[in-house]
N, C-alpha and C positions, 0 to 999 in steps of 0.2 A: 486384741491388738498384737499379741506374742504371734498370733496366726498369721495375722497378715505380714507383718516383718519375717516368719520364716518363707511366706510365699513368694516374696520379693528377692528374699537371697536363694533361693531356687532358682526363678528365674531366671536371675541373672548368671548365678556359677551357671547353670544349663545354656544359658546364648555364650559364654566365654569358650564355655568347651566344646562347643558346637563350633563358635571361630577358630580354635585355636586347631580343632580335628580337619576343618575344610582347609584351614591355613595350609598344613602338611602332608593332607592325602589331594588336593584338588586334582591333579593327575588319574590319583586312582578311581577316581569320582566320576572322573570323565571318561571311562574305560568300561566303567559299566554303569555308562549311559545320562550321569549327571552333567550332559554337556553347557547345559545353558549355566549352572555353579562355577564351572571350570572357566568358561569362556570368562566371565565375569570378574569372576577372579585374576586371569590373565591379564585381563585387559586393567586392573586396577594396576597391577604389579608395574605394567608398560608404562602408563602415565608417572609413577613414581620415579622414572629412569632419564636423565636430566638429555636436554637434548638442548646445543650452546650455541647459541649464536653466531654467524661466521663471521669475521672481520672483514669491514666491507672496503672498498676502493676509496671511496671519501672518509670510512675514519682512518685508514691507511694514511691520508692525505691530510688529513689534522696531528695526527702522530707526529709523520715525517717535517712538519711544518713548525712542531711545537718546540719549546725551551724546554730542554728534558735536565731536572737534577734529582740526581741519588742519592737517595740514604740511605746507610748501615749501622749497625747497635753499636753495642761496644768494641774497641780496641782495645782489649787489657792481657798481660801478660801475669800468668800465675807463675811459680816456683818451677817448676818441670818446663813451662813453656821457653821460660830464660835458660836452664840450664840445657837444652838441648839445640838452642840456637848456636851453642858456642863451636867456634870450629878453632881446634887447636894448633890447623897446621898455620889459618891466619890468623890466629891467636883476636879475633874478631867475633860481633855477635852479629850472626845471620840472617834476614827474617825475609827475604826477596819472596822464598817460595811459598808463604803462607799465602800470597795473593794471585800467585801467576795462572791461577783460570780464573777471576774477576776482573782483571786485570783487563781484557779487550772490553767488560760491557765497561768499565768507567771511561777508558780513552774515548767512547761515544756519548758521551752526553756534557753538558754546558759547566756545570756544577755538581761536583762530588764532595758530600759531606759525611766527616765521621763523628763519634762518641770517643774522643782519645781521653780514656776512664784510669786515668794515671799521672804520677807525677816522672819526671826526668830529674830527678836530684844527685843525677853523679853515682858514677860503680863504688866511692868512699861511704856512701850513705845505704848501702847494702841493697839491691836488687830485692824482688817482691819475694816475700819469707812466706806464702805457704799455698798450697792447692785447693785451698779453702773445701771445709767438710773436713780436714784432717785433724782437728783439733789444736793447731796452731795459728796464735792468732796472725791474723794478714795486714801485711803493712804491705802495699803497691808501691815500685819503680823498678822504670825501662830503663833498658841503657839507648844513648841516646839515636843507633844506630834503628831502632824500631821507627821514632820518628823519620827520617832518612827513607826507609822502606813504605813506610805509609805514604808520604811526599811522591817516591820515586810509581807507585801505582798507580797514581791519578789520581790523590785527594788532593782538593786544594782546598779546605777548607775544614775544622776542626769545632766543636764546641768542647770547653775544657769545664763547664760547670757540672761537676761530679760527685761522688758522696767520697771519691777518692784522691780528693785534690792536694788537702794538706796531710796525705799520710805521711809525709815528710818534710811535716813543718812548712812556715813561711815561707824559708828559702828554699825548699822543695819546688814551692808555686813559683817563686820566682824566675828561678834556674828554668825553669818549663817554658817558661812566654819566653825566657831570652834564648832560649836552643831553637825553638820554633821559628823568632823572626830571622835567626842566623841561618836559615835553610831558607824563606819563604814559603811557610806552609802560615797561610791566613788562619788565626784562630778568634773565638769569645769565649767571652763567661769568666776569665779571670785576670784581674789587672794586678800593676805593680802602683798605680796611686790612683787620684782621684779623677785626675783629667783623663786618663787612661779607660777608667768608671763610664765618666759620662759621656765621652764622646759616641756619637751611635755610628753602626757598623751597618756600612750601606756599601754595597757592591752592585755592577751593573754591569747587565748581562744582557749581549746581543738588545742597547739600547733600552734594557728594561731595569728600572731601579728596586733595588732589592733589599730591605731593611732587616737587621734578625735582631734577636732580644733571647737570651738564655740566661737558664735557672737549675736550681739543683736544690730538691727538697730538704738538702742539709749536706752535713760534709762527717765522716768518723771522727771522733776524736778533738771533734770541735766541740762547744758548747754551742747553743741555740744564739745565746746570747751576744757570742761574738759577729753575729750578721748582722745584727742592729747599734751593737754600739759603733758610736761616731769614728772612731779613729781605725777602724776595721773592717766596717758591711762595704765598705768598695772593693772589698778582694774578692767577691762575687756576688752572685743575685741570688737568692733563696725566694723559693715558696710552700711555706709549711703547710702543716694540717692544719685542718678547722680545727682542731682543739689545742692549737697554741693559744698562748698570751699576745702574740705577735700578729695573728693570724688578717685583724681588721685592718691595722695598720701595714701589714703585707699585702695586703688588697690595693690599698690608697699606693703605695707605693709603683706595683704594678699597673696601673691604674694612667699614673702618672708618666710611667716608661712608652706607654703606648699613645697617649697626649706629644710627648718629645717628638717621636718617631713621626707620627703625623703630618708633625708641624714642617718637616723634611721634606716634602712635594716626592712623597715615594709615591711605588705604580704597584709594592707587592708588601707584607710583613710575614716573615718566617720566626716563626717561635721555638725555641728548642727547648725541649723541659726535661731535668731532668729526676723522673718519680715514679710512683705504684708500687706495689708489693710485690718482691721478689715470689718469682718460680707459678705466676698466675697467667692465666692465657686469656681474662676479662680484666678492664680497667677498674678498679678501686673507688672510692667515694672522692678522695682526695681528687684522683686523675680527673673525674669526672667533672669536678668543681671548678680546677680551674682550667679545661677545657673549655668551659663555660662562658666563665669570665676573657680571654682567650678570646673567642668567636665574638663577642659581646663588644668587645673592643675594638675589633675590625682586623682581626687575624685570617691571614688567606691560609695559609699552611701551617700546621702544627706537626713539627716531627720529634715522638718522645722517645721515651728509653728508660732505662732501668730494672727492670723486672725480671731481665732475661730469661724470656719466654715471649714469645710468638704472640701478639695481642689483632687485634680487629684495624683493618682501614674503614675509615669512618668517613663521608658524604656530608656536610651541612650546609646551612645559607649562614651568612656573617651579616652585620649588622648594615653591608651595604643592600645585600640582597643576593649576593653573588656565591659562589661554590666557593666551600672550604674545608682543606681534604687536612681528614687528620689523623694520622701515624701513630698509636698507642702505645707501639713499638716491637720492632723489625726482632727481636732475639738478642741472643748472644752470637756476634759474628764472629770472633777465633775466642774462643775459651775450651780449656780443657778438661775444667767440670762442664760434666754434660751430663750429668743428672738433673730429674724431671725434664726432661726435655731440651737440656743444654747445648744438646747437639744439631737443633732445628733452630733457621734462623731464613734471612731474606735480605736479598736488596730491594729498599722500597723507587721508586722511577718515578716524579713525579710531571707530570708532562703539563707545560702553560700554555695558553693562546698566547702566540708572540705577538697581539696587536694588543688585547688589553691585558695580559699576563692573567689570565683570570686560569686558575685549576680546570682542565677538563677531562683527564683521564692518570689514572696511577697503573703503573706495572709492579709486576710482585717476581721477582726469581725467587727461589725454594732454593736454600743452602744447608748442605750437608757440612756438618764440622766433622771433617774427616782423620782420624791419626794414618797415616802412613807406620806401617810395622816398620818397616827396613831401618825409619832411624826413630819412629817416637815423636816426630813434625803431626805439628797439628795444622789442616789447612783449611780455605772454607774454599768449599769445593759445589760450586751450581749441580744441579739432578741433572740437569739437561744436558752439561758439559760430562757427567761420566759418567753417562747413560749413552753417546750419540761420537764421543771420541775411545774408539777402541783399544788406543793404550793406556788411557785413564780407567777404563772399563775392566783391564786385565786385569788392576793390580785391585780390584774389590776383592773381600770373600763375601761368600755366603751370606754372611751375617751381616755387613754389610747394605749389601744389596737389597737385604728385608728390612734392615732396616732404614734404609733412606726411601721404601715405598712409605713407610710410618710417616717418613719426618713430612713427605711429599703432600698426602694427605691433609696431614694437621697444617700444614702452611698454608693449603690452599683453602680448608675446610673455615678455620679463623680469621685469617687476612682478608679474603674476600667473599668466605661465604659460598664461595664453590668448590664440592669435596670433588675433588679431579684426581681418578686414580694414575700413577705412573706410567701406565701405559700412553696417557693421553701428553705427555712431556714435550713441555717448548720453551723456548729461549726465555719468555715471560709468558706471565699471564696479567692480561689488559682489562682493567674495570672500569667503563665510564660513566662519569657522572649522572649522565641523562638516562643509559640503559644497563649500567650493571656488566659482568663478566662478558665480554664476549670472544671467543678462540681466534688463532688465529688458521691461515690455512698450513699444510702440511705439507712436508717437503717434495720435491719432484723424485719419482723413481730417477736414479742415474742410469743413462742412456747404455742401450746397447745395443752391437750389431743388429741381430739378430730383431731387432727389432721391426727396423726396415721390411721384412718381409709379413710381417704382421697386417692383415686386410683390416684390421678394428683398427688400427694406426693409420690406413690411407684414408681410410674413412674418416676418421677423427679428425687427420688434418688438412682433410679439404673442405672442411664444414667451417661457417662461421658460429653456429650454436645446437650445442647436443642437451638431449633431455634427460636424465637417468630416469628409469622408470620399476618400482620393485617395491618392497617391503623391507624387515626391518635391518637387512644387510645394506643395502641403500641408502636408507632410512638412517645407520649411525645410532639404531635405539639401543643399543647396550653399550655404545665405547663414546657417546656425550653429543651425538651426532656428526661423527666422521662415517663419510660412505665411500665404501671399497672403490669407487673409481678416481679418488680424490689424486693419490700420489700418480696416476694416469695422465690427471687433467692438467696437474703443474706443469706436465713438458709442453703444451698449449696454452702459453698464459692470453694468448690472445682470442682461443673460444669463449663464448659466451655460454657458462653451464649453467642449468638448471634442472631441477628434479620435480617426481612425484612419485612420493614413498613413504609408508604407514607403517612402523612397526606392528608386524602379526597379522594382516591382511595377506590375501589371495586374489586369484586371478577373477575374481568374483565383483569385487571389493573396486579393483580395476576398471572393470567393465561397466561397473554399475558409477564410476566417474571417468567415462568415457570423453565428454566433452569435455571436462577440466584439464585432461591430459594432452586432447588436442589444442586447446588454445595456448598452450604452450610456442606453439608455433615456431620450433625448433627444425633446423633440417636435418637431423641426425636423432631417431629416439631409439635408445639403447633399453631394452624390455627383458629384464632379470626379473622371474615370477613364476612363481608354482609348490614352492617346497613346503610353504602352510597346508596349500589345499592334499598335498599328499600325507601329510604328518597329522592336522584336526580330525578328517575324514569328519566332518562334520556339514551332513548337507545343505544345511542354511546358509551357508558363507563360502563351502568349497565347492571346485568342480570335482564331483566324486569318479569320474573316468577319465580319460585323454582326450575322447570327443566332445565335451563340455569343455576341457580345457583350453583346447586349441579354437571352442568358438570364442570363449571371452578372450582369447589373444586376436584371433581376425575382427572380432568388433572392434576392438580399441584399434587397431589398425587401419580397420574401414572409414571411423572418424574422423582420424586424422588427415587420409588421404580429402575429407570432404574441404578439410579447412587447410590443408596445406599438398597439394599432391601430387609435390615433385619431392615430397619427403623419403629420406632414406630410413631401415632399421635393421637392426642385429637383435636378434634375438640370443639370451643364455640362458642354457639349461638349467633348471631348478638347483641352486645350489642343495648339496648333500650332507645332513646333519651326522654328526657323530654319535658313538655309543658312551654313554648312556645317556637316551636324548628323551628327559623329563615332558615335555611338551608334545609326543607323537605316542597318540593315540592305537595306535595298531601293529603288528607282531615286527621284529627286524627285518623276518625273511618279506614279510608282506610291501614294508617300505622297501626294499631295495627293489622286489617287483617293479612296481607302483613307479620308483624314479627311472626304471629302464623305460618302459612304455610311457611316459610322459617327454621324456627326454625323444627318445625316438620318433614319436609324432611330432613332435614340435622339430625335429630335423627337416621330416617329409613335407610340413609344411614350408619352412623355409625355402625347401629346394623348388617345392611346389610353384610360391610368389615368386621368388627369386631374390632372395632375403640372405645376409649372414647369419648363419648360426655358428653357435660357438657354446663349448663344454669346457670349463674351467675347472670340473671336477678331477678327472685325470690326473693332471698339473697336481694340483691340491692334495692328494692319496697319494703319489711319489715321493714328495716332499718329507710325506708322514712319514711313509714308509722307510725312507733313505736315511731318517734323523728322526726317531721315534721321540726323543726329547723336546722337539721345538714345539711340538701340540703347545705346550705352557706359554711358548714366546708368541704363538699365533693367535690362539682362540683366548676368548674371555669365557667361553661354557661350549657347551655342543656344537654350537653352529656359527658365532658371532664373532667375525673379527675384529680383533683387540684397536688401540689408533695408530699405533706405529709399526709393530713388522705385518700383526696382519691384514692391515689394508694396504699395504707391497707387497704383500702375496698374491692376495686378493687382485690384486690386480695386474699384476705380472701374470698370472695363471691365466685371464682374457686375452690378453696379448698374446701370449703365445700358444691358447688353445689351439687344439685340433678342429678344423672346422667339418 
């Protein structure tokens, strides 16, 4: 028995190390001669490498059509954050700048709601005493200028059911609702009596009635007790934990709130809750529960909070049968502790069919909780806004900059489940119900002179539809599937594009879907293809000369002309990988060979048909050369344009090839 159990763990440590050695040398495996290993391996590596759906014209057009409302985490102001708002030449408290880059995506949408996670009880009752983690304990209030600045950004709408409600007493809470209505900023969750309690809070939006119901797992400094006894649980709604005493009859209670609501001839319920365990990126037992219950009852949206930390957008059916999206919770939106991850947060966009208000798609922005050095201003600053605006972008460091790739990640990687590296950065990222993450497109190269004389330009816009034709620079397989002609195609929003391209395929590969590429039926096909078959030198998949090369480029040509043959084409030279280029099989000197004579026949042929050719490569080694730093800002590895500068290089560089 001892023998066989040692032959077993042999075994296996021997196939681990066996994986774990091909894992690391596969390259070198294929160099002397393990190509079918290497190949194999490559080709799992590709599949592993997320390729995103494009945002198409009709859900553009469900988007543009929908009732869009926003959520954001918390509003709370700690010790540092008060004290540095103050400006002493207006003897005033500040707070305009903590929002002015959110500030354009709220003016665009129907409904903006926030987590205002504090009380207003007046500069007499002392402003919020500590930075929490400092060992002092925290009592929360704003002065009431904060409200003011929230109001003034676009919120118009507030849930006040918090853990931080009565950190200053009763008439803390009270002073709050009466500072609020004397601005008109619409809030819930805490009343001044009982009629106040029960009335339900219905707002109607572009015709759509809208009911919301908020809660708060408990309040500091309260007792449990005071939520249920009679002459007190109308100053707010609680929903404990299952291991209260209270916990069944907080069920009936809630139970009953969504019974009320019903009874309203509403068309949506929004639930705001507010729970989970602090500094967690998954929802808790509790959340989970009454999420539950929540959806059970006929909740269309559920937007939570507390935790501050970055949790999961969540997809369900409700008890009608319909979509109901639910927000676990967006982060911490301006806070100054930003430990564990205090510094990542999001505006959640929730988009409704404006005919039955029904959920069918959420956006996510990624927000950096930024400090400004110059004064110690904390702000929540979008990736996308100081990534894409160059004065915003100046004033990053370093550190900085890596670290809001971090925050970028984790927001997209939790929220929706697609880890999208920074590079791939847009205004949102859109999940819909029926299909998940889908990208959107990318923005237009900005026009220039120069461009005008560009023959891939006259080409391009005399065509009603062009085909990209290529591998995995095409293809979009390393940067989520963006292809280097995308910021190209934007200045034509009116061609019709389509591609065919395989990450890691050759002219071979091409050839041998010869007919797939002509039923494309495009009058423009743009044929970038060759740099595999020169780097695998592997001859089951590649052309291993230029005269092989150039026939699988005349076959797929000849095809086309059978099924379409007033078709035009440009051909580009085999894009050129960089050093150290893990995936090419054969010496440096031999590959730059190899790309001169592939590139050159594929000229003679062009001139031959009478075909554009074009060499992007040129362009692309100037570049390098003139600014040896931007390699980082262009490529994602060797040869792979990243989604934003280098697929505008990428494509600047066919434009203005030398033909």
């Amino acid at each position: 028995m001892f023998g066989l159990i040692l032959l077993i763990l042999l075994v296996v440590g021997s196939a681990s190390l066996c994986a774990l050695y091909i894992g690391v040398r596969y390259h070198e495996l294929a160099k002397k001669g393990c190509r079918k290993i290497a190949r194999m391996l490559h080709i799992y590596k590709k599949e592993k490498d997320p390729i995103w759906s494009i945002l198409s014209d009709e859900d553009k057009q469900r988007l543009d059509n929908a009732i869009k409302i926003t959520f954001t985490g918390d509003l709370i102001l700690l010790r540092d954050m008060v004290e540095r708002a103050y400006n002493s030449a207006t003897k005033e408290y500040e707070f305009d700048d903590m929002f002015k880059y959110i500030k354009p995506y709220l003016l665009h949408s129907d409904l903006n709601i926030g987590v205002f996670e504090g009380p207003l009880a007046g500069e007499e009752k002392g402003y919020s005493s500590s930075n929490y983690g400092d060992g002092i304990r925290l009592f929360i209030n704003f002065p009431d200028n904060f409200a003011k600045a929230v109001k003034k950004a676009g919120y118009n709408f507030v849930t006040l059911a918090n853990n931080h409600l009565f950190d200053k007493g009763i008439e803390g809470q009270k002073r709050t609702i009466d500072v609020l209505d004397s601005i008109g900023l619409n809030h819930i969750g805490s009343y001044r009596n009982q009629d106040e309690h029960d009335a339900v809070m219905i707002m109607e939006i572009r015709g759509m009635r809208i009911a919301f119901l908020a809660y708060t797992y408990g309040c500091e400094y309260t007792d449990e007790d005071f939520f249920f006894a009679e002459d007190t649980a109308y100053r707010t709604d609680v929903i404990v934990g299952r291991r209260s005493k209270y916990y069944w009859q907080n069920r009936k209670n809630v139970i009953a709130d969504f019974q009320k609501v019903r009874n309203q001839n509403v068309d949506l319920i929004i639930v705001l809750p507010h729970i989970g365990k602090q500094f967690r990126h998954t929802p808790d037992r509790d959340q989970r529960a009454w999420y539950d219950l929540f959806i059970e009852q006929g909740a269309d949206i559920i937007l939570s909070c507390h935790p501050h930390a970055v949790q999961p957008i969540q997809w369900r059916k409700n008890s009608k049968g319909k979509n109901s999206l639910i927000v676990c919770c967006p982060g911490n939106f301006i806070n100054s502790y930003i430990e564990y991850d205090g510094d990542a947060s999001m505006m959640v966009e929730a988009y409704l069919d404006a005919s039955t208000g029904e959920p069918i798609a959420v956006g996510c922005v990624p927000i950096y909780c930024y400090c400004n050095q110059a004064d110690g201003k904390y702000v929540a600053l979008p990736i996308h806004v100081a990534l894409s605006d160059k004065e915003v972008y100046k004033q990053l460091s370093v550190a900085d900059y890596k670290r809001m790739g971090e925050v970028h990640r984790l927001v997209t990687k939790v929220a929706i489940g697609a880890d999208v590296p920074m590079h791939n950065h847009q205004t949102r990222y859109i999940s819909f119900a029926d299909k998940g993450y889908v990208r959107q497109h990318v923005d237009a190269l900005p026009w220039k002179k120069e461009y005008e004389k560009s023959r891939l330009i006259q080409i391009i816009k005399d065509a009603k539809s062009v085909c990209f034709v290529g591998d995995s620079i095409t293809d979009g397989m390393k940067n989520g599937g963006y292809g280097w002609y995308e910021p190209m195609m934007q200045l034509f929003p009116d061609v019709i594009v389509s591609a065919f391209a395989l990450g890691g395929q050759t002219s071979t590969y091409l050839r041998n879907n010869k007919e797939t590429i002509a039923n494309k039926k495009a009058e423009v096909y743009v044929i970038a293809i060759g740099c595999n078959d020169i780097r695998y030198r592997n001859p089951e998949i590649c052309a291993m000369d230029e005269e092989t090369y150039i026939a699988n480029i005349d076959a797929i040509r000849q095809q086309v002309l059978l099924v379409r043959p007033d078709a035009k084409f440009v051909f580009v030279s085999p894009w050129r990988s960089l050093e150290p280029d893990p995936y090419c099989y054969t010496s440096e000197e031999n590959k730059i060979a190899l790309y001169n004579r592939y590139a050159k026949a594929l000229k003679q042929y062009a001139d031959k048909v009478g075909t554009l050719y074009l060499d992007p490569n040129p362009y692309i080694a100037q570049l390098l050369c003139n600014e040896p730093k931007i390699r980082e800002d262009i490529f994602i590895d060797h040869i792979h344009p990243n989604a934003d500068m280098g697929i505008r290089v990428f494509s600047e560089a066919c434009i203005l090839a030398k033909e």
